[in-house]
N, C-alpha and C positions, 0 to 999 in steps of 0.2 A: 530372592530379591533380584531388585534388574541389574545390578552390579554382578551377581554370578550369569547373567547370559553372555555363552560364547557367541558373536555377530559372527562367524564360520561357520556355526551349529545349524546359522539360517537362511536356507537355500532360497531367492527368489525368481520370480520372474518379473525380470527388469522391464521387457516389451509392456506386458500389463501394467505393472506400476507406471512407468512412464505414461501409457496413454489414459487412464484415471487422472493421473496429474495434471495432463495439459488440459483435458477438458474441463474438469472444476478450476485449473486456472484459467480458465477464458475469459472466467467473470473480471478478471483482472483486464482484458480487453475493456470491456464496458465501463471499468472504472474507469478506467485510461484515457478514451476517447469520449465520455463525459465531460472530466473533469480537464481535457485539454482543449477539445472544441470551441470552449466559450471563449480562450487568447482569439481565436480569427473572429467568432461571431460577434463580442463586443463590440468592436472597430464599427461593425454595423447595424448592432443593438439601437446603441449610441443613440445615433442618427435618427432612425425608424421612430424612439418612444421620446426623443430629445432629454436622454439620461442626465443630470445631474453627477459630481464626482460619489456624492455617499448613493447615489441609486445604483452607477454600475458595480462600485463596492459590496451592494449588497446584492445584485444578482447575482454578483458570483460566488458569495459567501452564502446564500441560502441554501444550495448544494448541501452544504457543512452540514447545517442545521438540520436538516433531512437522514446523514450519514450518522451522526450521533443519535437521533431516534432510534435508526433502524438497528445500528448498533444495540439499542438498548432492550429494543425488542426480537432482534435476529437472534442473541447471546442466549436468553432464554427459548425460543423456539427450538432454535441448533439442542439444547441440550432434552427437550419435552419431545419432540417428534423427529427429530436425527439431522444429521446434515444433509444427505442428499435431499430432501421434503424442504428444507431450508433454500437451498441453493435452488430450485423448484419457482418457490416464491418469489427467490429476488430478481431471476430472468422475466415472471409475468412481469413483475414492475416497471423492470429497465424494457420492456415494449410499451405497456401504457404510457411511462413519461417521454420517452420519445414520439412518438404522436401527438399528444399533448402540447409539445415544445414546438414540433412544426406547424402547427395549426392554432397556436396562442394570437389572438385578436387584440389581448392589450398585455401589458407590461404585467399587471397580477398574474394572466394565467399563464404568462412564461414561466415567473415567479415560480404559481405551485408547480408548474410542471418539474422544474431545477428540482425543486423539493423533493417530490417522488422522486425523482431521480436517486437524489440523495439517501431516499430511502431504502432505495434498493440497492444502494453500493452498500452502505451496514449492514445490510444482511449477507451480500454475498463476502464481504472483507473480513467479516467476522468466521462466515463457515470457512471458506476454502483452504485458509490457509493451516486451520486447525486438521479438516477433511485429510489434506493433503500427510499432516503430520501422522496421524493417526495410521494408517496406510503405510508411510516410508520404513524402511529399516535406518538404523543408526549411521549406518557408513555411507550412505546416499542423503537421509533427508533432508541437508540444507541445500544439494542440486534439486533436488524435486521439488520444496516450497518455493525456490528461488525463479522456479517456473511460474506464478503468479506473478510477481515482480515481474518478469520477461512479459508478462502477457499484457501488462498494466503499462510498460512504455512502449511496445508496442502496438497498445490501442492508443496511447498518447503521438507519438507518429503517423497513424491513421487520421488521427484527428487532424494532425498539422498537414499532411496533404491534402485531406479533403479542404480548408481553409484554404489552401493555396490554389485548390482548384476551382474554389468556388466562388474567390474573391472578386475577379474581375466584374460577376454579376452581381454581388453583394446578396449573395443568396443562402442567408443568414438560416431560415426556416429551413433550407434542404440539411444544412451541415448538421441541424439538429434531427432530419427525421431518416438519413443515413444509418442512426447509429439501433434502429429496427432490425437492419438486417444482421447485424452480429449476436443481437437479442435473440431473435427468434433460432438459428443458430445454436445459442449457447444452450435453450429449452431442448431442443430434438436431442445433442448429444447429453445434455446431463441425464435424459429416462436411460441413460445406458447404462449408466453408473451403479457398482454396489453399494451398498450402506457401507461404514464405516463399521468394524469388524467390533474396535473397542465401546463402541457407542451401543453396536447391539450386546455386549459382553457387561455395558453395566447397566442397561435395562432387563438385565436375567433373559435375555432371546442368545443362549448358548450356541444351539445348534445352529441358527444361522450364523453367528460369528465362525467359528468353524465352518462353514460353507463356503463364506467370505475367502478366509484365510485358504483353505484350500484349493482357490484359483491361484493362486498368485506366490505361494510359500510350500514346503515340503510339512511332513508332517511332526518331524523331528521340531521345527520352526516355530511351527504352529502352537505344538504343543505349550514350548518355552514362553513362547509369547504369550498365552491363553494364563502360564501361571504365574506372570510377572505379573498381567492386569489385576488377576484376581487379587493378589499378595497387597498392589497396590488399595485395590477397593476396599482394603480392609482398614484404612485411613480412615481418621474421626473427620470426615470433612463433607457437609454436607452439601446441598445444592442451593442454597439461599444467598439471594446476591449479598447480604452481609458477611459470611462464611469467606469474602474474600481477603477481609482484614483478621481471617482467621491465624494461627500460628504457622501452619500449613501451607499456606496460600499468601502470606505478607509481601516476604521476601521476593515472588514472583511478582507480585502487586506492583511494587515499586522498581522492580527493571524495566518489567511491559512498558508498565503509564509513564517514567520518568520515561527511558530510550524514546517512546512513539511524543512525546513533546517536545522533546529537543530535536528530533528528527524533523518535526515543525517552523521549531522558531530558528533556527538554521537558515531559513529562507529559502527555502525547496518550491514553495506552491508559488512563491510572488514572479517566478522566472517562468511555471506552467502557466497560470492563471494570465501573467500580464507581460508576459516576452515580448510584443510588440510594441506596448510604451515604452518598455525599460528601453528598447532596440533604437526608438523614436527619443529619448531623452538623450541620447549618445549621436544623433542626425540622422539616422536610418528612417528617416520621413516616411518614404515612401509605402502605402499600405501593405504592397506585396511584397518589397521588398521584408520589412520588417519580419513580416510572414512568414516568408523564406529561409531567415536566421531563425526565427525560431524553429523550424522543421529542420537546420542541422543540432539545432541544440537539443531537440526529440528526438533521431538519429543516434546523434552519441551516448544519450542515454541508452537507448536499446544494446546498443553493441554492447556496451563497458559492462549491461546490465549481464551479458553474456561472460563476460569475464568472473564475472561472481560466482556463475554457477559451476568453470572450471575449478575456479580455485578455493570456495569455501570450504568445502569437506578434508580440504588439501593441507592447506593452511592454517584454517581455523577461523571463528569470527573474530574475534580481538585483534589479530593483525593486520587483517583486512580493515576493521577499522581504523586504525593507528595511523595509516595511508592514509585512507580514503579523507577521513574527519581533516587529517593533519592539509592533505592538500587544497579541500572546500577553505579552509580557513586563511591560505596564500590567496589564495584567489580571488576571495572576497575583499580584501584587505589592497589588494594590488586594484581591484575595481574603485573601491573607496578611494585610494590616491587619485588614479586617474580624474576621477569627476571633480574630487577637490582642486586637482590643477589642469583644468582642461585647456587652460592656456596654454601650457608642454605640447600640449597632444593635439591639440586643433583638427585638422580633417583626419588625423588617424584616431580620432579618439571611438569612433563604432568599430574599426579596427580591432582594439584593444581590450572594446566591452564583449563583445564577441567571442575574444581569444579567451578571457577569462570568464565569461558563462562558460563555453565548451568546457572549460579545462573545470571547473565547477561541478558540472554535472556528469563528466566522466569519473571523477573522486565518490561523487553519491551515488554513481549509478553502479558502483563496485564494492559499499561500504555499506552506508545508512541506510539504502534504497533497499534493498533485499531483504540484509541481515534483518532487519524492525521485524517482518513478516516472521524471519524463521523464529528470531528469538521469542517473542508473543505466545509463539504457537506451540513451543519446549517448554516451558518455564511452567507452566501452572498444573495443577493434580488433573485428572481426568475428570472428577466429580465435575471441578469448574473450570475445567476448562475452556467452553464457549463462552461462557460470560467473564470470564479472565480476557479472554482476545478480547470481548466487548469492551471491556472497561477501559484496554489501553488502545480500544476502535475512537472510543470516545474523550480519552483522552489527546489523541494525533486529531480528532474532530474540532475540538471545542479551540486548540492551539493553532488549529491550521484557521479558522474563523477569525479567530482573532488578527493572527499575520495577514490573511489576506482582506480580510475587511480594515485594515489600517493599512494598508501598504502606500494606496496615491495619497491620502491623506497624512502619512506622514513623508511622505516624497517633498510633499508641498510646505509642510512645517520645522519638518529637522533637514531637509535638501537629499540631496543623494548618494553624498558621500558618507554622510554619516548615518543615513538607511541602512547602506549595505555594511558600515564599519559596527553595527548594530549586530546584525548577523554574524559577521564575523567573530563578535565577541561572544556569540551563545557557541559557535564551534570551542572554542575552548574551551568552555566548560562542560558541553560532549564529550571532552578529551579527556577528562578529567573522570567523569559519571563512569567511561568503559574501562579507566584502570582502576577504581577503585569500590564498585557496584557493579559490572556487569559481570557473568561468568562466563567461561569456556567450555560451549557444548559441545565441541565437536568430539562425532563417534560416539555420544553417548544413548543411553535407551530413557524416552523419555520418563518413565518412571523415576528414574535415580539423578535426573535434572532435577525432579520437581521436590524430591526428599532432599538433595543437596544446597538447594535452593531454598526449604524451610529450616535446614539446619544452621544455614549463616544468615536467616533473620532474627 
């Protein structure tokens, strides 16, 4: 069982695992710089199609709607024709919707364009991060998935410079058709990529798992690994997306999908999606300006998202959280006074919204931000594992939908203090979810996450 392998026993090579990693995380670029682009191009969406508040709500919520699809059908592909064939797919997509987005004529075919888009983040959000897990060893792989993450705010900063760059012209069409080139990019290096070792080990294609394994692992490793999966495959769990509320598979159910919804409703997407209003409700009027604070608030995430990767495997995820959640929830809260009393604050109050975004997303971008990815991708059996990510793809989908399709409209109904004092009150109950439902993976082999995880459901 995966509780008797010694992580000693298993000699790797780091260089290979690493460069497998960064390039199926790239897809994380393309999510990134999708789903951050639209903060600069609204601003001049707006304008061009003369938006209403629930239309630019829902341009940028229809992304979502696109991601939980693809999700729903990525989960299943991922597990029928493998992850790299997966990851394959979702790169043709993220080139057709960018095309599509620069060359939209009216407001519907930007619409579907967001869509595909969207559908092609479910596919790749669902493979990679699994891809990646399958792949790592125990004592690395929350650095190696956390490489997603990295790649995912680092397309998110892309995105906010090209906005910054492109504002002056209001050249809304190019920011969208930019995001080709990392597309096309992300196709050439994934044909490089091997299968996933476990993936061909539970489609009976033995000998190329083992072929797999022996770039990258000794054979001593190899071995061990080869008879942990088996050991595991011999689990009553089938591949049928119902099998997920299996006895097996519950307990994993409900960390994924609860963790990736409250990593939601947190208020994560409302500071991507609409950093320049929020920047502009605190006086930061000006368009570039506003632009500008949010490309440090995408910044800080990238870094802090580096910090994670130092220290997860170090640390552990639970600690990590216990910070990160604990300080998202100061932040937010000290946001909420401010706006409630903007009379104190007057011209410092962009000052202070500012201070406490950064300080915001340097907490998620060392906690929530990462962790969500690694734990999704440990937590469920190998049978279902892709449609396990799916289902907590589609769960972080359908919640982020909702937050960011309600966000101006409740700005404008419950005001802004109590928006953000909104959020603030789901971090506590995040706090609450990780001591008393989430587990401590760290250093474990995913097999015996996913047995230990059916035995305390």
């Amino acid at each position: 069982m995966a509780d008797s392998i010694n992580a000693s026993d298993i000699q790797v090579n780091r260089g290979f695992l690493w460069r497998v990693s960064f390039i199926s995380g790239l897809g994380g670029i393309l999510y990134g710089y999708d789903m951050g682009i639209i903060a600069a191009a609204l601003i001049f969406i707006r304008g061009s199609f003369a938006l209403s508040t629930r239309m630019q709500e829902l341009v940028v919520s229809i992304v979502l709607i696109g991601a939980m699809l693809g999700a729903i059908i990525g989960g299943g592909v991922a597990d029928r024709i493998g992850r790299r064939a997966t990851l394959l797919w979702g790169g043709c997509l993220f080139v057709v919707g960018s095309i599509l987005a620069q060359l939209s004529p009216n407001i519907m075919t930007l619409m579907a364009a967001r869509a595909l888009l969207g559908l092609a983040i479910g596919f790749t959000s669902v493979t990679a991060p699994v891809y990646i897990s399958e792949l790592s060893p125990p004592q690395s792989r929350g650095r190696l998935i956390s490489l997603y993450q990295f790649a995912l705010t680092l397309g998110i900063a892309l995105a906010n410079v090209v906005g910054y760059w492109l504002a002056a012209g209001q050249a809304w069409r190019t920011m969208f058709g930019l995001g080709v080139l990392p597309a096309v990019l992300f196709l050439i290096l994934v044909l490089t990529l091997p299968e996933s070792p476990r993936w061909l080990f539970s489609v009976g294609r033995m000998e190329q798992a083992h072929s797999v394994l022996r770039t990258y692992t000794n054979e001593a490793g190899g071995r061990l690994l080869l008879e942990d999966i088996q050991s595991a495959l011999q689990a009553k769990v089938d591949k049928r997306w119902s099998s997920l509320w299996s006895p097996a598979a519950r307990g994993a159910l409900v960390v994924a999908v609860g963790f990736t919804v409250l990593q939601q409703v947190t208020g994560i997407n409302t500071i991507i999606y609409y950093g320049p209003q929020i920047f502009s409700l605190a006086g930061i009027t000006a368009d570039k300006s506003a632009i500008f604070a949010t490309l440090i608030v995408a910044v800080t995430n990238m870094v802090f998202t580096v910090v994670a990767m130092v220290l997860v495997d170090r640390l552990g995820r639970k600690p990590l959280l216990y910070a990160g959640v604990g300080g998202m929830t100061v932040s937010l809260f000290v946001l909420a006074y401010a706006f409630h009393h903007q009379e104190l604050f007057r011209a410092s109050l962009g000052a202070v919204a500012t201070a406490c975004l950064v300080f915001y997303i340097a907490c998620f971008a060392f906690s929530m931000g990462p962790i969500a990815w690694i734990l999704v991708s440990e937590v469920f059996p190998l049978q279902v594992r892709a449609r396990g990510v799916a289902a907590a793809t589609i769960g972080s989908g359908a919640s982020n939908f909702v937050v960011s399709a309600t966000f101006l409209s409740l700005i404008k109904s419950a005001g802004n203090a109590a928006t953000f004092a909104t959020y603030g009150f789901f971090c506590i109950v995040t706090l609450f979810f990780v001591r008393f439902i989430v587990p401590e993976t760290k250093g474990r082999e995913l097999e015996s996450i996913s047995t230990k995880t059916a035995d305390a459901a």
